[in-house]
C-alpha positions in Angstrom: 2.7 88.8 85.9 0.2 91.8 85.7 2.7 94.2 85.1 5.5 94.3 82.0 8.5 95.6 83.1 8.0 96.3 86.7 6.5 93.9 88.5 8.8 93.7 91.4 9.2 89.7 91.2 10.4 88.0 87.9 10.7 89.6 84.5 7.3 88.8 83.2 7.4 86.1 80.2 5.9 89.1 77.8 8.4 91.7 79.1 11.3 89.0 78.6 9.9 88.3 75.4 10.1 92.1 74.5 13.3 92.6 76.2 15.4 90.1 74.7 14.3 91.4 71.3 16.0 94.3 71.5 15.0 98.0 69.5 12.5 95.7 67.6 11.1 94.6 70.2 10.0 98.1 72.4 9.1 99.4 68.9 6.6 96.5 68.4 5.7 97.7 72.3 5.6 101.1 71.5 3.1 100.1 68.3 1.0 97.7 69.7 1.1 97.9 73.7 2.9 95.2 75.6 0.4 92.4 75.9 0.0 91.8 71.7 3.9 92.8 71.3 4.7 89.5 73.5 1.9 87.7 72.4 3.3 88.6 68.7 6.8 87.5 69.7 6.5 84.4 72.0 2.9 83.1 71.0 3.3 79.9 72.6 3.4 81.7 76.0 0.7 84.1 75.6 -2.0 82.5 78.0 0.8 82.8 81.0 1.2 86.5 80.9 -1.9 87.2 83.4 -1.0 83.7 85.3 1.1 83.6 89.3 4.8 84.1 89.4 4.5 80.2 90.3 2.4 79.1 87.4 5.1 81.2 85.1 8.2 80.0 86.2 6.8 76.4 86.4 6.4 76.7 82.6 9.5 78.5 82.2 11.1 75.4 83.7 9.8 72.9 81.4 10.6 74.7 78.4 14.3 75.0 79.8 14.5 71.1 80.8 13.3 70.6 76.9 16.6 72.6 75.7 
């Protein structure tokens, strides 16, 4: 979860949060760096994105079984 887009494990909640918003999304990257472009676009998750792979995808889970 240290890394954005190459951390080897899961797509980190930041990167995901950058990835699945497209052009916009890397430009706000490219702007700002990628720990305030995810924290701009997914605010809710921002104190995961220097948490465990664990710790993420629990939270990931809960937001899913919410849906």
């Amino acid at each position: 979860m240290k890394t954005w887009h190459t951390c080897d494990t899961v797509h980190c909640i930041a990167g995901w949060a950058i990835h699945l918003s497209g052009p916009a999304g890397y430009a706000l990257e490219r702007i700002c760096g990628s720990a305030v472009a995810g924290a701009l676009l997914l605010p809710s998750a921002n104190h995961l994105f220097h948490t465990t792979n664990e710790k993420a995808i629990e939270w990931a889970k809960g937001v899913l079984a919410e849906k």
